[in-house]
KOLPABA-934413 format. One record per residue (C-alpha): residue number from 1; residue in three letters; z, x negated, y. Coordinates in steps of 0.1 Angstrom, whole numbers. Layout:
N
+-----+---------+-------+-------+-------+
: num : residuo :     Z :     X :     Y :
+-----+---------+-------+-------+-------+
: NUM :     ALA :     Z :     X :     Y :
...
+-----+---------+-------+-------+-------+
//
This chain:
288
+-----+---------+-------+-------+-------+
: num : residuo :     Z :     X :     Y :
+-----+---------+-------+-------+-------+
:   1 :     UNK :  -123 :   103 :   222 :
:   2 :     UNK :  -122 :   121 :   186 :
:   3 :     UNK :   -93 :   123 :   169 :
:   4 :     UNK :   -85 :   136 :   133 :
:   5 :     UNK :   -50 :   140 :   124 :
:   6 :     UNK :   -43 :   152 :    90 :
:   7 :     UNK :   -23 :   187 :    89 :
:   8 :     UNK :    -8 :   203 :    61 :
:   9 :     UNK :    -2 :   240 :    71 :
:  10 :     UNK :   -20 :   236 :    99 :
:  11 :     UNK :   -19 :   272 :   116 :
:  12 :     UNK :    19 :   267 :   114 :
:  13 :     UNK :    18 :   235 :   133 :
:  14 :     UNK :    -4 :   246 :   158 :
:  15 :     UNK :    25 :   278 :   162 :
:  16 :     UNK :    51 :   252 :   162 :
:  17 :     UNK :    33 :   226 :   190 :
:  18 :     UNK :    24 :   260 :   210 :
:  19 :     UNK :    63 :   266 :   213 :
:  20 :     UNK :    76 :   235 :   212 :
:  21 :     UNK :    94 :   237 :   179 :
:  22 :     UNK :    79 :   210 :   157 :
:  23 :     UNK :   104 :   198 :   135 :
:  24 :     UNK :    90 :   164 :   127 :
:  25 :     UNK :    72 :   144 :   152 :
:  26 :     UNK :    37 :   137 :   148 :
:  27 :     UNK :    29 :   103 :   134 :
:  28 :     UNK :     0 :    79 :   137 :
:  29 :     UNK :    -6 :    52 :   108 :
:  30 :     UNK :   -28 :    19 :   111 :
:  31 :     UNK :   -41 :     2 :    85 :
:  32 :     UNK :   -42 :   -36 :    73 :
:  33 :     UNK :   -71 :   -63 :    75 :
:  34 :     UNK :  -102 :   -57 :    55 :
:  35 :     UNK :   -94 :   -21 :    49 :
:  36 :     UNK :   -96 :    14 :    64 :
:  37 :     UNK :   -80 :    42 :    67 :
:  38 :     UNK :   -89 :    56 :    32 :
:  39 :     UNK :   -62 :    29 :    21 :
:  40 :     UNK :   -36 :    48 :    40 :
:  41 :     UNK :   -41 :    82 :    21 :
:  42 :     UNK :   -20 :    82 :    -1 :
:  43 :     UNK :     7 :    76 :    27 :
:  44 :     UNK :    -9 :   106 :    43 :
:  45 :     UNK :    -4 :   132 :    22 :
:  46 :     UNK :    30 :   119 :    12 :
:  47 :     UNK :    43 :   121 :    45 :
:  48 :     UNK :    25 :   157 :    51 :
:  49 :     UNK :    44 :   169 :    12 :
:  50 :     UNK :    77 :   159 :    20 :
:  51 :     UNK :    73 :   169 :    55 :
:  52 :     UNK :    56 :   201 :    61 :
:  53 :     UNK :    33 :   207 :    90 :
:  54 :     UNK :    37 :   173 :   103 :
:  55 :     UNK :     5 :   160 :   121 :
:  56 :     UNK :    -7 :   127 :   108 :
:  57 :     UNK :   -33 :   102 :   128 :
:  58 :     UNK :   -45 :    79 :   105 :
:  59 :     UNK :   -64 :    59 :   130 :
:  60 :     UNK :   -98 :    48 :   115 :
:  61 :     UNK :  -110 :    18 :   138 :
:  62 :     UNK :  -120 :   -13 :   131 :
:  63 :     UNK :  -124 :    -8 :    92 :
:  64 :     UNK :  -135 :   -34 :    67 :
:  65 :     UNK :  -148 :   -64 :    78 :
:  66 :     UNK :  -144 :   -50 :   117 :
:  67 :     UNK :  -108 :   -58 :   111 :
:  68 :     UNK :  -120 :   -92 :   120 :
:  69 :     UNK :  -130 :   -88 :   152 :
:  70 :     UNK :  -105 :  -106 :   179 :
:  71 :     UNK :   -74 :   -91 :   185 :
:  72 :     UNK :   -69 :   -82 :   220 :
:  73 :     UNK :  -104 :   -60 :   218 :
:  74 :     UNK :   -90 :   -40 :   190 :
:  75 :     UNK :   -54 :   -39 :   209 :
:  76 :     UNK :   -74 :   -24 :   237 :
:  77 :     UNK :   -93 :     3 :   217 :
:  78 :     UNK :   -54 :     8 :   197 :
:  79 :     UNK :   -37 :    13 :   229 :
:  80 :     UNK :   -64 :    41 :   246 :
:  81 :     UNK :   -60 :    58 :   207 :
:  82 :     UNK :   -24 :    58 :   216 :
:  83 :     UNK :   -21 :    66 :   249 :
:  84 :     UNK :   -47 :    99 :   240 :
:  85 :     UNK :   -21 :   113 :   207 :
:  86 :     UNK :     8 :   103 :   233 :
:  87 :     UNK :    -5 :   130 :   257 :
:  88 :     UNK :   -14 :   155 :   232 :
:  89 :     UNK :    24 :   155 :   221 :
:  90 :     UNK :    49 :   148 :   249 :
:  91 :     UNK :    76 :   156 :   229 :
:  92 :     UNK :    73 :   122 :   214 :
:  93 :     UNK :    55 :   100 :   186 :
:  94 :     UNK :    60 :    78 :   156 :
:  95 :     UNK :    40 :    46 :   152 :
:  96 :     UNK :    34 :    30 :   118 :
:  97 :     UNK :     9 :     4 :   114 :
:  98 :     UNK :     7 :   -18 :    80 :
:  99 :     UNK :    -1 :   -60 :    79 :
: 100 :     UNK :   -20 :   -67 :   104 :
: 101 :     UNK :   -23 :   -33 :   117 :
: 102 :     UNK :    16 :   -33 :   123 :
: 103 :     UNK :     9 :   -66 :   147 :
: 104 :     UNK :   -17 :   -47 :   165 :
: 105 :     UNK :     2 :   -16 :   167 :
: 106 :     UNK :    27 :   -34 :   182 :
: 107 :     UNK :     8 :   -52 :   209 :
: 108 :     UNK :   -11 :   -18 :   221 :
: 109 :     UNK :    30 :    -4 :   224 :
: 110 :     UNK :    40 :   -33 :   249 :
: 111 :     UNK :     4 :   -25 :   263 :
: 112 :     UNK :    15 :     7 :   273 :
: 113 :     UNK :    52 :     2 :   292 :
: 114 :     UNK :    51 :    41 :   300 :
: 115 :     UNK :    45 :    55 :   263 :
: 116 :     UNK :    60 :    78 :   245 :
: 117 :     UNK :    64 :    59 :   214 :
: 118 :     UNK :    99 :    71 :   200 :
: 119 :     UNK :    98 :    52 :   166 :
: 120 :     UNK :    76 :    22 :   155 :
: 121 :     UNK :    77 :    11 :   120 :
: 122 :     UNK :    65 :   -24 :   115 :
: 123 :     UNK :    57 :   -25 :    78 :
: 124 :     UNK :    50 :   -62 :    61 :
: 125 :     UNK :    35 :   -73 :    98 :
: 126 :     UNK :    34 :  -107 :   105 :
: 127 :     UNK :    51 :   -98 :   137 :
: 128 :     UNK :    60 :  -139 :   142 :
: 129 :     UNK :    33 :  -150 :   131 :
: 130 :     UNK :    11 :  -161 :    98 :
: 131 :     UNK :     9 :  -197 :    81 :
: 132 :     UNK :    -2 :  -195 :    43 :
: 133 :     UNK :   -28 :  -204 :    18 :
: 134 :     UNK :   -26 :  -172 :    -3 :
: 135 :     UNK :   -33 :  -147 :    26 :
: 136 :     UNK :   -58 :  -174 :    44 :
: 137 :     UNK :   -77 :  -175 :     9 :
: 138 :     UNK :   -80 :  -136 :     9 :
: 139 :     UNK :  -101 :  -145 :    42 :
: 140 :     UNK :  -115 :  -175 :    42 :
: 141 :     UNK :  -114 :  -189 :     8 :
: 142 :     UNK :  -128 :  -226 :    12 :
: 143 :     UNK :   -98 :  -229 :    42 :
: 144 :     UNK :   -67 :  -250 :    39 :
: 145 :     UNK :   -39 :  -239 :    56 :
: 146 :     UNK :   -30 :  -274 :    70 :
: 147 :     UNK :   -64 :  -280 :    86 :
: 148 :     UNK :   -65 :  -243 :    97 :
: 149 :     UNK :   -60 :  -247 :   129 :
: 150 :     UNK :   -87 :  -269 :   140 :
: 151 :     UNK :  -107 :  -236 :   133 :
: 152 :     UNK :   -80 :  -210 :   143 :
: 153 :     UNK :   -72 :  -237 :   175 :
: 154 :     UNK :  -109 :  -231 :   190 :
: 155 :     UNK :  -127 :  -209 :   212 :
: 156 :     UNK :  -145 :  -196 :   180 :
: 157 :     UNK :  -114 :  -194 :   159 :
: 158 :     UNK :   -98 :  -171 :   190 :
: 159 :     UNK :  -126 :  -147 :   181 :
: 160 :     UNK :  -108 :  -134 :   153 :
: 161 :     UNK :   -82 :  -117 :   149 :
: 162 :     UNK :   -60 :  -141 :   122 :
: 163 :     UNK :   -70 :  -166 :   147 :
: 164 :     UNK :   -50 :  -149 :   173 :
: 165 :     UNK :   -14 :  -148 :   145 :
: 166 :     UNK :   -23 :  -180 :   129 :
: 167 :     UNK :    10 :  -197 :   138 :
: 168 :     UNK :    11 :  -230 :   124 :
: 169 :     UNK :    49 :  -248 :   127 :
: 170 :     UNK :    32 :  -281 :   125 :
: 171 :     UNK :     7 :  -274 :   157 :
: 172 :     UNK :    33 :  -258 :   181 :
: 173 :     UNK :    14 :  -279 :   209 :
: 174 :     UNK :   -19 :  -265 :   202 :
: 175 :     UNK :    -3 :  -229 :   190 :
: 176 :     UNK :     7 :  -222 :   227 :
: 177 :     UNK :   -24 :  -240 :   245 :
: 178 :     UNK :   -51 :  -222 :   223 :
: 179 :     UNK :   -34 :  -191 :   211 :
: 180 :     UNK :   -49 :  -161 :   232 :
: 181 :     UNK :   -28 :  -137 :   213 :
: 182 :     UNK :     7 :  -140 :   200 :
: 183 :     UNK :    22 :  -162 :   218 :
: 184 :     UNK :    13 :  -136 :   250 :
: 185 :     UNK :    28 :  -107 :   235 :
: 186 :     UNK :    59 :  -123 :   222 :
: 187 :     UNK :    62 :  -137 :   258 :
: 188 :     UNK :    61 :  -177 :   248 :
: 189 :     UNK :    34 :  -180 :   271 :
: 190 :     UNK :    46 :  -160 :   306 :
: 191 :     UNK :    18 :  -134 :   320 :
: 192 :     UNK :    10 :  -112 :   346 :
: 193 :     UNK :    16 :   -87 :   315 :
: 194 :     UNK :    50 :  -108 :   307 :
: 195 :     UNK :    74 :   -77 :   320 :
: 196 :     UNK :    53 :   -50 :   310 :
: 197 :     UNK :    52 :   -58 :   274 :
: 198 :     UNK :    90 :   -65 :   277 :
: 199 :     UNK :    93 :   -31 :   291 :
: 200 :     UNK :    74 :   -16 :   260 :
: 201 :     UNK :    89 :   -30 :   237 :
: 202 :     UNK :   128 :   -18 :   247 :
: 203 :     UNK :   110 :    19 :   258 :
: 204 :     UNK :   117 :    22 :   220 :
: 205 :     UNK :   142 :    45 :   207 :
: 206 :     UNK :   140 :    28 :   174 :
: 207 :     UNK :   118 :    -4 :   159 :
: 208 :     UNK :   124 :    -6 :   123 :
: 209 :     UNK :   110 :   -36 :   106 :
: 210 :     UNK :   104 :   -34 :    65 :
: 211 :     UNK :    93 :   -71 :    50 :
: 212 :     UNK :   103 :   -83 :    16 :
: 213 :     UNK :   106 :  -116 :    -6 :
: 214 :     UNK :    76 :  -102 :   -29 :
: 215 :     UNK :    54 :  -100 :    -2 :
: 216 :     UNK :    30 :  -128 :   -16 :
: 217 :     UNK :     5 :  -124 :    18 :
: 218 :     UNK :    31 :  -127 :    49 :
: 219 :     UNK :    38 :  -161 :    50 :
: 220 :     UNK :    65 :  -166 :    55 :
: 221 :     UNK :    76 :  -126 :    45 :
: 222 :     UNK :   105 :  -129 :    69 :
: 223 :     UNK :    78 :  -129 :    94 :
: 224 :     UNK :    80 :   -91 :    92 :
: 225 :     UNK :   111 :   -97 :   106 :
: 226 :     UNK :   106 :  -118 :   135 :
: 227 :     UNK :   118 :  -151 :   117 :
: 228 :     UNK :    98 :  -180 :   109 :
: 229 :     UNK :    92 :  -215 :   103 :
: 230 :     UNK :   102 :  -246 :   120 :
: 231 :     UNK :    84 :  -281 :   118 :
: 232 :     UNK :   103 :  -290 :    84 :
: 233 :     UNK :    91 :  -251 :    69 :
: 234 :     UNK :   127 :  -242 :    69 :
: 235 :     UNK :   129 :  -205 :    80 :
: 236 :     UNK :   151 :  -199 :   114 :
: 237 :     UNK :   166 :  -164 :   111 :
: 238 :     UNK :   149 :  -140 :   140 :
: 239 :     UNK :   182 :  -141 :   157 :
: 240 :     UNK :   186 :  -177 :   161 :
: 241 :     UNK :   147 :  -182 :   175 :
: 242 :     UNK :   145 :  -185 :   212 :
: 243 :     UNK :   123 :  -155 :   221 :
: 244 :     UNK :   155 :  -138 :   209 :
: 245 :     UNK :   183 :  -156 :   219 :
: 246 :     UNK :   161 :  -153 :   256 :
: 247 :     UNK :   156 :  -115 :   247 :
: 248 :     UNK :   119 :  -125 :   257 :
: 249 :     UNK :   106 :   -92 :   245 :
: 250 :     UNK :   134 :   -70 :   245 :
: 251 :     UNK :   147 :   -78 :   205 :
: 252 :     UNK :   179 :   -91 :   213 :
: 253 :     UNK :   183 :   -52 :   238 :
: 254 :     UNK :   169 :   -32 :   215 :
: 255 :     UNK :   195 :   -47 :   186 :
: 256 :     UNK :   224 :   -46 :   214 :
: 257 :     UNK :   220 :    -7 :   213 :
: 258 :     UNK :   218 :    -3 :   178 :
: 259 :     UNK :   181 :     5 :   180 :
: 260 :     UNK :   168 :   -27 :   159 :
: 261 :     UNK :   165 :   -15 :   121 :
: 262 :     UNK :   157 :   -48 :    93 :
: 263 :     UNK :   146 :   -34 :    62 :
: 264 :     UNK :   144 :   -56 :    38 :
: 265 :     UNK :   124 :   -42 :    -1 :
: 266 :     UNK :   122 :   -65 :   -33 :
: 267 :     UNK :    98 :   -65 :   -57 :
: 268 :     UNK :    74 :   -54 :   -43 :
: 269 :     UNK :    39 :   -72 :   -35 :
: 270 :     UNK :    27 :   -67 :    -2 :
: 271 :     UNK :    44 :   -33 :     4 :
: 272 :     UNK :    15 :    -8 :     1 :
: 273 :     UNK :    16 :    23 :    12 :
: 274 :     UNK :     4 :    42 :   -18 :
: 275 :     UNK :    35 :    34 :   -36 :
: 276 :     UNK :    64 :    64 :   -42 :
: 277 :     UNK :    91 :    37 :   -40 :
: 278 :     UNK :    82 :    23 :    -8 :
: 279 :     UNK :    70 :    55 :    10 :
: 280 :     UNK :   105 :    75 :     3 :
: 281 :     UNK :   131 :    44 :     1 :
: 282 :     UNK :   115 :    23 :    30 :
: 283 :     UNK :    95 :    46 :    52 :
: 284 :     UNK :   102 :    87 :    48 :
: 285 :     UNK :   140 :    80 :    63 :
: 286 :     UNK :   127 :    69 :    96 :
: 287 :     UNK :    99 :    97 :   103 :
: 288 :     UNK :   126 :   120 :   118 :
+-----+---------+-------+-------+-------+
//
C-alpha cells in the first residue's frame, strides 16, 4: 500500500519519529463526496505551518465521482489505509475526515476495535444521517427528497454511498429493512460487528464533532452532531435519541468521561477546510 503524507521539515520529523519525540501526532484527513484530496490542501499546509514537522495523510481514495461508489467498499479500503498509518506511528493518530468522508472515517474507526486512533474529528458529517433537497440536488438533481427513498430504499440505491446515509424520518420502516449502512454502524440494526464497532467507537480518547446552522448541505446540520429528525421534522437533540440514551455505540460513555466534544460554528456554509476561521477556531485546538 503507498502512502504520501505531507511533511513540512521533513528530516526533522523523521529525527523526531526515530526517537520517539514528535511533538504533534501525525494526522490523516478524508475528504467529502465528489472531491479529492486536492480539496483538502489548503487544510494541509495549514496544519503543517502552524504545526511544524507534523505528518499529514491526506488520504486520496475514492476521488470525484468514485466518491459514489457504496459505502461499506470504500469503509473497507479507509480502514486497511488506517490500520497501515496506525502501525507506522504507534504513538498514536488523529483522524479528520470532512462530509461524507467524516461518516466514512468514522465507520472504518469502529471497523478497527484495536486502533490507535487517539482523536477523531468529525467535521460537518452527517454522522445521523442525511434527508435534504439541497445536498440530494448536488447529486442527483431531477431527485425529490420525499420520493428518494424508493431509489435509496433498493438494491441499486444501496450501491451508493448517499444511499447507504439517506435517512429518511418518514420511511423509518424501510430505513432499517433496506439500509445496508448506517443503521449497522450506529447499531439500530444488531450485527455480528454490533460489539466491535461499539468497542471502536469508546477506544477514543477524544471525538469531537464540528456542525453548524450555515451548513446549507447536512440536513439537518445537527446531524453532525448525532441529532436528527423525527416523523413531524422536529429535530430530537443527540442526547434524547435512543442509540444514546442505550449508549448503542459508545456516545453516551465517551460523554460520561468527558471525551465527547460538540462544536458548534455559525456562519459558515458547509465548513470547508480551506477557510482560516474554521481551520484555527474549529479544528487546530484539537490536533494536540
Amino acid at each position: 500500500m503507498r502512502l504520501q503524507p505531507h511533511i513540512l521539515l521533513a528530516t526533522l520529523a523523521s529525527c523526531s519519529i526515530l526517537s520517539g519525540t514528535l511533538a504533534y501526532k501525525p494526522v490523516v484527513i478524508l475528504h467529502g463526496i465528489l472531491s479529492g484530496p486536492e480539496s483538502m490542501t489548503f487544510l494541509v499546509r495549514e496544519i503543517e505551518k502552524i504545526h511544524p514537522g507534523t505528518i499529514v495523510y491526506n488520504c486520496d481514495k475514492f476521488s470525484g465521482w468514485y466518491s459514489l461508489e457504496n459505502a461499506w467498499r470504500q469503509v473497507d479500503q479507509v480502514r486497511d489505509y488506517l490500520n497501515e498509518v496506525g502501525k507506522l506511528h504507534p504513538e498514536g493518530i488523529i483522524v479528520l475526515g470532512y462530509s461524507q468522508g467524516g461518516l466514512l472515517a468514522r465507520a472504518a474507526i469502529q471497523s478497527l476495535p484495536n486502533h490507535n486512533v487517539k482523536t477523531f474529528i468529525s467535521l460537518s458529517s452527517p454522522q445521523a444521517g442525511q434527508y435534504g433537497t439541497s445536498f440530494l440536488h448536488l447529486i442527483f438533481p431531477d431527485l425529490a427528497a420525499k420520493t428518494a427513498f424508493e431509489l435509496f430504499y433498493s438494491r441499486v440505491g444501496q450501491h451508493t454511498s448517499v444511499g447507504g446515509y439517506w435517512n429518511d424520518p418518514h420511511e423509518q420502516d424501510l430505513y432499517l429493512k433496506y439500509s445496508e449502512f448506517l443503521p449497522l454502524i450506529n447499531n439500530e440494526k444488531r450485527t455480528s460487528n454490533s460489539t466491535s464497532f461499539k468497542m471502536g467507537m469508546v477506544r477514543l480518547e477524544k471525538l469531537v464533532m464540528i456542525g453548524g446552522p450555515n451548513d446549507d448541505v447536512i440536513t439537518p446540520w445537527q446531524s453532525s452532531h448525532f441529532s436528527y429528525y423525527d416523523e413531524n421534522l422536529d429535530v430530537i437533540p443527540f442526547y434524547h435519541r435512543k442509540f444514546f440514551t442505550d449508549d448503542s455505540i459508545g456516545i453516551k460513555t465517551l460523554q460520561e468521561a468527558d471525551k465527547l466534544i460538540i462544536v458548534v460554528k455559525p456562519h459558515v456554509h458547509h465548513l470547508p477546510g480551506n477557510r482560516k476561521d474554521v481551520i484555527h477556531e474549529v479544528i487546530m485546538p484539537y490536533l494536540d
